[in-house]
C-alpha positions as CSV (number, residue, x, y, z in Angstrom):
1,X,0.0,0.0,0.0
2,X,2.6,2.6,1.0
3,X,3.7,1.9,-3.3
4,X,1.0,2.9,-4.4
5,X,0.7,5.7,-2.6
6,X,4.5,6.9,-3.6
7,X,3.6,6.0,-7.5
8,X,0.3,7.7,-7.9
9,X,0.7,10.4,-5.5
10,X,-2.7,11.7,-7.0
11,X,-5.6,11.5,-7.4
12,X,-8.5,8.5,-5.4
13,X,-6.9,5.5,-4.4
14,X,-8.9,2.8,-6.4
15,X,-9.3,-1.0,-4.7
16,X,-11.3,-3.3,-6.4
17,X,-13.6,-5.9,-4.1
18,X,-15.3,-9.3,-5.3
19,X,-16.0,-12.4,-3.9
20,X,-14.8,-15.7,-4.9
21,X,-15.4,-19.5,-4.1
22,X,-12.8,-22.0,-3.2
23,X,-14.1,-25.6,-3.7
24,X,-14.4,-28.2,-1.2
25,X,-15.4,-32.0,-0.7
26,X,-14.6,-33.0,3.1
27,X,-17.8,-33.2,4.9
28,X,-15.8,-31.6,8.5
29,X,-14.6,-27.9,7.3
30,X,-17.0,-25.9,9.1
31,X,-17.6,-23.2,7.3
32,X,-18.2,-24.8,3.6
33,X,-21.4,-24.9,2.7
34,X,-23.7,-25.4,-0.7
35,X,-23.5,-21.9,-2.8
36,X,-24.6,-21.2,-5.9
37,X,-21.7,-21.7,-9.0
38,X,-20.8,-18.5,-10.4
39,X,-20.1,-20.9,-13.7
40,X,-23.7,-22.0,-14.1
41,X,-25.6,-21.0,-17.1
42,X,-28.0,-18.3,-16.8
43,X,-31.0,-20.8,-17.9
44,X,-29.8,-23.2,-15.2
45,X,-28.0,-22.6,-11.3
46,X,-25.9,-25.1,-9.9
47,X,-24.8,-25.5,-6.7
48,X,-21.1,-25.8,-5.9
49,X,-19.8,-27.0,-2.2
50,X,-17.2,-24.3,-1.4
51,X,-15.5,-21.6,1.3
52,X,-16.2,-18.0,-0.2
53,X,-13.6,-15.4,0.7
54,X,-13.8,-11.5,0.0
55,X,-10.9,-9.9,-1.8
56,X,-10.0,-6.5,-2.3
57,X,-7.2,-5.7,-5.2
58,X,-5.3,-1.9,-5.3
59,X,-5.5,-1.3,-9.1
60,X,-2.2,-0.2,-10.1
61,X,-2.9,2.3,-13.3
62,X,0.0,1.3,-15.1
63,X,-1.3,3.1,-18.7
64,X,-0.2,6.3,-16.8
65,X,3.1,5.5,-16.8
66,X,3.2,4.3,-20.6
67,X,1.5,1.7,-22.6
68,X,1.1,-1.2,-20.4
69,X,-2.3,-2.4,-19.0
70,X,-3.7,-2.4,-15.1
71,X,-2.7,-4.6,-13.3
72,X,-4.4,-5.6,-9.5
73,X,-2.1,-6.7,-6.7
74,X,-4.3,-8.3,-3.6
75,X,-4.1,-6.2,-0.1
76,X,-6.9,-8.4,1.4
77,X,-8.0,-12.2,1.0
78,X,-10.5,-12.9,4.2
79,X,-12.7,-15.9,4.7
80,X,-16.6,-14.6,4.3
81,X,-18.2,-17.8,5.2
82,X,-22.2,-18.0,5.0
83,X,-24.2,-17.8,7.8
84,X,-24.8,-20.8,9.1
85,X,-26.9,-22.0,12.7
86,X,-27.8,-25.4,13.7
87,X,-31.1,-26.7,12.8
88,X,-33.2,-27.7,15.9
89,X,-34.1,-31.7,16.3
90,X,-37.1,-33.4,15.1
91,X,-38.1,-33.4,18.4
92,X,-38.3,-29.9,19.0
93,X,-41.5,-27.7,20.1
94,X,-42.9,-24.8,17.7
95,X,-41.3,-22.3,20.2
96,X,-37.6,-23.9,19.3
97,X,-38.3,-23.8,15.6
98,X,-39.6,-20.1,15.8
99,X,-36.8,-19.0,17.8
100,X,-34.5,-20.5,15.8
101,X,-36.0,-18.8,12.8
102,X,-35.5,-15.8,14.3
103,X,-31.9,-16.2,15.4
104,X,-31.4,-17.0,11.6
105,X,-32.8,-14.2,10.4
106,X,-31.1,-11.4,12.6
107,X,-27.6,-13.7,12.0
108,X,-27.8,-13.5,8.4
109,X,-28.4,-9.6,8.4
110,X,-25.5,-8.9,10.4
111,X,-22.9,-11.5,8.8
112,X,-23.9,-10.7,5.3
113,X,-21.4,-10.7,2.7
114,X,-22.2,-6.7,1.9
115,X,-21.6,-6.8,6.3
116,X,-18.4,-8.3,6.0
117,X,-17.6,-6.2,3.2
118,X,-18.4,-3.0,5.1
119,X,-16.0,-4.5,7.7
120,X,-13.2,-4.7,5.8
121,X,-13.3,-1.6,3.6
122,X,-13.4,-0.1,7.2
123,X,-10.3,-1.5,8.0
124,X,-8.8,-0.5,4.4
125,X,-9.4,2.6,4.9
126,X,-7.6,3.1,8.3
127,X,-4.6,0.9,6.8
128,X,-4.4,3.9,4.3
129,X,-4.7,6.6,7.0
130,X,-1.3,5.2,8.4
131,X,0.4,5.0,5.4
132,X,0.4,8.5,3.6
133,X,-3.1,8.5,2.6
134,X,-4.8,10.5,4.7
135,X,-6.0,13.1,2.6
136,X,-6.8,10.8,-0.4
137,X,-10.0,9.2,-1.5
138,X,-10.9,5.5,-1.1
139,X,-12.8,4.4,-4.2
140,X,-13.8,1.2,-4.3
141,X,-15.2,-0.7,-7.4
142,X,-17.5,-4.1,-6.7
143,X,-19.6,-6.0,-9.5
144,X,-23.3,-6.4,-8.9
145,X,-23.7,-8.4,-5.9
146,X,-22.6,-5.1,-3.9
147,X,-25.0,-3.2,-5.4
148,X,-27.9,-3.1,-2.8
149,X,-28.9,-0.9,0.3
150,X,-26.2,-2.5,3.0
151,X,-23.2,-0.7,0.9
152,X,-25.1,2.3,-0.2
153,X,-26.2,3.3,3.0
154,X,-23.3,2.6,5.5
155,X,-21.7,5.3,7.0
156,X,-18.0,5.5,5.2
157,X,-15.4,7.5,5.3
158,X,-13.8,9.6,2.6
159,X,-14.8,6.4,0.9
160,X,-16.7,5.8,-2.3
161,X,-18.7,3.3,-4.2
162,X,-19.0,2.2,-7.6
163,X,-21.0,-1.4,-8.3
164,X,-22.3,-2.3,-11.2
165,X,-26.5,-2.5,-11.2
166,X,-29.4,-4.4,-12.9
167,X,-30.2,-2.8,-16.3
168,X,-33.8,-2.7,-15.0
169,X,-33.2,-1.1,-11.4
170,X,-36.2,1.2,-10.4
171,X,-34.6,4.7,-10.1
172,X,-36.5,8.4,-9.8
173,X,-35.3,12.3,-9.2
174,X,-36.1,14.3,-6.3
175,X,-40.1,15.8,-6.1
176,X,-40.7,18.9,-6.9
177,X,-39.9,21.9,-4.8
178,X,-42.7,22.2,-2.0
179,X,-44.0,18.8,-2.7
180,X,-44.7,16.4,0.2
181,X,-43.4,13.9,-1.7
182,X,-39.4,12.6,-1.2
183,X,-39.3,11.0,-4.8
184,X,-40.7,12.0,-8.2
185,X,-43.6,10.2,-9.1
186,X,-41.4,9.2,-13.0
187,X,-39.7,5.8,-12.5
188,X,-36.4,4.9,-15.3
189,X,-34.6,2.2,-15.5
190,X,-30.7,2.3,-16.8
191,X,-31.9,0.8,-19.9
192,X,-34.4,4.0,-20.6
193,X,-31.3,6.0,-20.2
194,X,-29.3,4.4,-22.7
195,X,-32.1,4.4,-24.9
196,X,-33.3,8.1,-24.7
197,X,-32.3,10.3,-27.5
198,X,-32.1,13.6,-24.6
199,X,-29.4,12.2,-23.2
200,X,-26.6,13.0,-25.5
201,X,-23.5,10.0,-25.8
202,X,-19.9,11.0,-24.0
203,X,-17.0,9.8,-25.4
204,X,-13.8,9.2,-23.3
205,X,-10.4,7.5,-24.4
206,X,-10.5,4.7,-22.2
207,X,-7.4,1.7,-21.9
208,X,-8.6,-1.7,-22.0
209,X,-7.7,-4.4,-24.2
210,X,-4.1,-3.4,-24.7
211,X,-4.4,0.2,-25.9
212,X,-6.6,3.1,-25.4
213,X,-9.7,3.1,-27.6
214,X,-12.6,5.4,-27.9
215,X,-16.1,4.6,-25.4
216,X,-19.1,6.1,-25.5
217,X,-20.9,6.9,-22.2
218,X,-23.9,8.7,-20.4
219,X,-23.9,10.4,-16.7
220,X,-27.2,11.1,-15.0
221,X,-26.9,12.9,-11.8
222,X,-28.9,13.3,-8.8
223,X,-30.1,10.2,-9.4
224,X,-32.4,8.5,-5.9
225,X,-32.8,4.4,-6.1
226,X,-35.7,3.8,-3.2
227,X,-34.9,0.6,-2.8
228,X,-31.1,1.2,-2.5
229,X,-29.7,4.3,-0.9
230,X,-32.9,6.0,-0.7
231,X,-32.8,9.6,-0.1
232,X,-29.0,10.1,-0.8
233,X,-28.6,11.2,-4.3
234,X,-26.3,9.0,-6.9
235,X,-24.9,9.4,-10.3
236,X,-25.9,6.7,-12.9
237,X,-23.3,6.3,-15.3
238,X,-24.2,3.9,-18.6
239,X,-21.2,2.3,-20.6
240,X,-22.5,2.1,-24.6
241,X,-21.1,-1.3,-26.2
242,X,-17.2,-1.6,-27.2
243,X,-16.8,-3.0,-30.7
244,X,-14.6,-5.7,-31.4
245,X,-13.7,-8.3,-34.0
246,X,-12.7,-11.9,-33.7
247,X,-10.4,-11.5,-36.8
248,X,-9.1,-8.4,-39.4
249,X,-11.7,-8.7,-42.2
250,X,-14.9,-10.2,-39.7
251,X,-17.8,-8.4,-38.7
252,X,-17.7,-5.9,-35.7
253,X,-19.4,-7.7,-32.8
254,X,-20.6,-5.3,-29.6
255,X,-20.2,-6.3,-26.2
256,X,-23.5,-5.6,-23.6
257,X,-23.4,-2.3,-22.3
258,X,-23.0,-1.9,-18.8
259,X,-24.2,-0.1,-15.9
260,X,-22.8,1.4,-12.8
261,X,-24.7,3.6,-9.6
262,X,-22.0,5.6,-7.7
263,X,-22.1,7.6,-4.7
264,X,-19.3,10.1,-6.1
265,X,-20.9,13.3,-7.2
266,X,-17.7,15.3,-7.7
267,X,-14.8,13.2,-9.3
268,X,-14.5,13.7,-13.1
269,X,-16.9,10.9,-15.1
270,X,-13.8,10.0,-17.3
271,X,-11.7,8.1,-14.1
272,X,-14.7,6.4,-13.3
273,X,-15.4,5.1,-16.7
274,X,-11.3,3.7,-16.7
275,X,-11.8,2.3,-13.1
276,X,-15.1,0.5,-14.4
277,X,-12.8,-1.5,-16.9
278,X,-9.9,-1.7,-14.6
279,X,-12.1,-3.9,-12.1
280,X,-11.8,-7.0,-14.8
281,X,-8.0,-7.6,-13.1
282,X,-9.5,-8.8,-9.9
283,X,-11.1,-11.4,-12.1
284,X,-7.7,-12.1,-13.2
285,X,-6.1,-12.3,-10.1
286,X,-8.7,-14.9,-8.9
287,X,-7.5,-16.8,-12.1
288,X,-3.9,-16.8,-11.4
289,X,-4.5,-17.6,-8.0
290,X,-6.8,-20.7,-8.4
291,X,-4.9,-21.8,-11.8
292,X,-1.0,-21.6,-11.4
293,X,-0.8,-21.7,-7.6
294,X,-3.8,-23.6,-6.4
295,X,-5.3,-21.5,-3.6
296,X,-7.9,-23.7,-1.9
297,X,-6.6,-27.4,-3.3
298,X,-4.9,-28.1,0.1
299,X,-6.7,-30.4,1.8
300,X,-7.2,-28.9,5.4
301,X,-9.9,-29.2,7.8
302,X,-8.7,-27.4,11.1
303,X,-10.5,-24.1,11.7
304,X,-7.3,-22.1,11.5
305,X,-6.0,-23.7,8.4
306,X,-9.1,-23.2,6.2
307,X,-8.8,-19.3,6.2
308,X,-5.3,-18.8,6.5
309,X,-3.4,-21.5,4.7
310,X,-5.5,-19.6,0.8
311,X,-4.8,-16.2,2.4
312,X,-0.8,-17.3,2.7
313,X,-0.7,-18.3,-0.9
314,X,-2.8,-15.0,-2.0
315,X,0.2,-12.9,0.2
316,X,2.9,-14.6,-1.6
317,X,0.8,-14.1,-4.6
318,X,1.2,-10.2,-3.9
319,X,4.6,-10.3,-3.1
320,X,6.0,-11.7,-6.1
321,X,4.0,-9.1,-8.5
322,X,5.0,-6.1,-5.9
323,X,8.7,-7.7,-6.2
324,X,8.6,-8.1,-10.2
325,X,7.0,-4.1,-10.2
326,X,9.7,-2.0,-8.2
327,X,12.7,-4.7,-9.7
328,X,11.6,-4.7,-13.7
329,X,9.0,-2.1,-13.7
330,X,5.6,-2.4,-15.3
331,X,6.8,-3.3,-19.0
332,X,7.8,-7.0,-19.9
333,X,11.6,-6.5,-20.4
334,X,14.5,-8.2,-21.4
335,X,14.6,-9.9,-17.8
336,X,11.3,-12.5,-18.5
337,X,11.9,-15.5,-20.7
338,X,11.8,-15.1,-24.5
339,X,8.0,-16.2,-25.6
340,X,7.9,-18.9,-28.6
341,X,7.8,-17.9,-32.0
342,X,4.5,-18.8,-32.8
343,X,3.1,-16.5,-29.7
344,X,2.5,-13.0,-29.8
345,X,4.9,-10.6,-27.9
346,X,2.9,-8.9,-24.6
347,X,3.3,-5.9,-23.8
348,X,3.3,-6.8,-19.6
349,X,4.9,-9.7,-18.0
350,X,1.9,-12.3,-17.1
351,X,2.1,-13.9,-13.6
352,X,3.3,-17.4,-15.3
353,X,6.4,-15.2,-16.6
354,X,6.9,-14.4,-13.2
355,X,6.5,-17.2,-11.9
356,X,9.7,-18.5,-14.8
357,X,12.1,-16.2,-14.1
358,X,12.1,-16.7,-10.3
359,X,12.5,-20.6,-10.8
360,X,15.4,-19.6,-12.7
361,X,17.0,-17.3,-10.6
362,X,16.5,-19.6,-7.5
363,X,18.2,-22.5,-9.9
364,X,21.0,-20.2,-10.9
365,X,22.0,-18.9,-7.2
366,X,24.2,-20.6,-5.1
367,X,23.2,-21.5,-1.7
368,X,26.4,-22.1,0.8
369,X,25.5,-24.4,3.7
370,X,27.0,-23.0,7.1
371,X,30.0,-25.2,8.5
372,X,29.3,-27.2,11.5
């Protein structure tokens, strides 16, 4: 953390949070349960057997420093287990079953994953306090399942939200001037800003996909979601579709446009747009992390070792991408490993390369035993 604060030294510090799912079969780890598989096709859930753990990743904003993309290095990697309460006996009266309803109910609103989430961007931002970022904002991106009235409407400070929402979200303006009213009797959805003609399209030269291209945008302000944040005012930002093409000469396919509900009134609409797209590299990092080191495949039971023995591997994770960032720089030098000939040259080292060259410096260095 104090890195980043030295390399960007302005501007909003910008974490991105998601949630992911370490797999599981031993019937004794006590906090796996049955949770829906993020991998399921929309027609169809599944159920996976899993621990979930929250992670927060600082976005380093490497395209500021030349042409290299984002990259996210992991600060936090806690367990977020489900809320879970032993059922009562077959046995038991109507007054054990409704109590332990109740207790079930109030335990699941205050160990939420948008709780635990509070929690920890909490604790983020007093990390940052002690490390040079006092006066700096905290601006932390999430995907949809943070989008709901638990983040909107906790208390945080100099911290602010951006979460992705439903295309068909019920929002309204303010009522009228000397009305009794709190909201404006007009509901719109995301998708009935994307589609009106009033609201005239933004553009903004955004970096994703390994150079800056041109994206088209709207910003609605003042913007009240009842359900949500209720009387505190948002800003609704809508992301047109990015072209792209499979090959040179195919058609130009669009991506589905996206939409985001923000509790930053002030910062310019343009970083908000980049940090949108920058949030993909915590999906990344959950890739690396699950593919090439194998967080979550040790097979531990003990309470202790379930939570800490991933979070380990996600530090050393960290470490080696901090180390290969202040040793090579951002860029994929000379240093890495020459690619084949039949692969394309990148222009940033990927985590595998990493991984390479430290397997060959370790091989290459000389380790002298101490005499006895």
């Amino acid at each position: 953390m104090e890195h980043y604060v030295e390399r960007y030294a302005k501007g909003p510090i910008v974490v991105a949070m998601d949630d992911t799912k370490l797999k599981k079969t031993g019937k004794k780890i006590e906090t796996a349960s049955w949770q829906r598989d993020p991998l399921s096709p929309p027609f169809h859930t599944n159920l996976t057997y899993a621990v979930r753990f929250l992670q927060c990743s600082l976005l380093f904003a490497h395209y500021k420093e030349g042409d290299f993309g984002p990259r996210g290095i992991p600060v936090r990697f806690k367990e977020a287990p489900v809320p879970k309460l032993k059922k009562p006996g077959k046995k038991a009266s109507k007054k054990e079953i409704k109590e332990y309803h109740k207790q079930f109910r109030k335990l699941k609103k205050e160990r939420n994953l948008s709780m635990q989430a509070v929690e920890m961007i909490r604790g983020l931002r007093a990390h940052f306090d002690t490390t040079g970022g006092v006066d700096r904002l905290l601006l932390m991106v999430a995907d949809g399942s943070f989008c709901n009235r638990t983040m909107f409407r906790a208390e945080l400070d100099r911290t602010t939200l951006v979460a992705r929402c439903r295309k068909d979200a019920r929002l309204c303006f303010p009522a009228p001037a000397r009305s009794r009213r709190k909201y404006d009797e007009q509901i719109f959805t995301p998708e009935d800003v994307r589609k009106d003609k009033e609201h005239m399209w933004q553009r903004a030269s955004v970096y994703i996909g390994g150079k800056r291209r041109r994206v088209r945008y709207k910003v609605v302000k003042g913007v009240l979601w009842k359900r949500g944040s209720a009387t505190r005012e948002l800003r609704l930002i809508v992301i047109g579709g990015v072209p792209y093409k499979l090959s040179k000469h195919s058609r130009t396919n669009y991506r589905d446009p996206a939409y985001f509900l923000t509790l930053d009134l002030t910062t310019n609409a343009r970083l908000l747009v980049q940090a949108c797209f920058d949030r993909w590299q915590i999906e990344v990092n959950h890739r690396d992390e699950k593919d090439i080191l194998g967080v979550g495949q040790a097979q531990v039971r003990s309470s202790l070792s379930v939570p800490r023995h991933p979070a380990l591997a996600v530090a050393a994770y960290s470490m080696l991408l901090l180390a290969a960032l202040i040793q090579y720089g951002p860029g994929r030098s000379d240093d890495y490993m020459l690619h084949p000939k039949w692969r394309k040259e990148s222009k940033r080292p990927s985590f595998l390369d990493m991984v390479t060259l430290l397997r060959k410096e370790c091989s290459e260095t000389s380790v002298s035993l101490p005499s006895s």
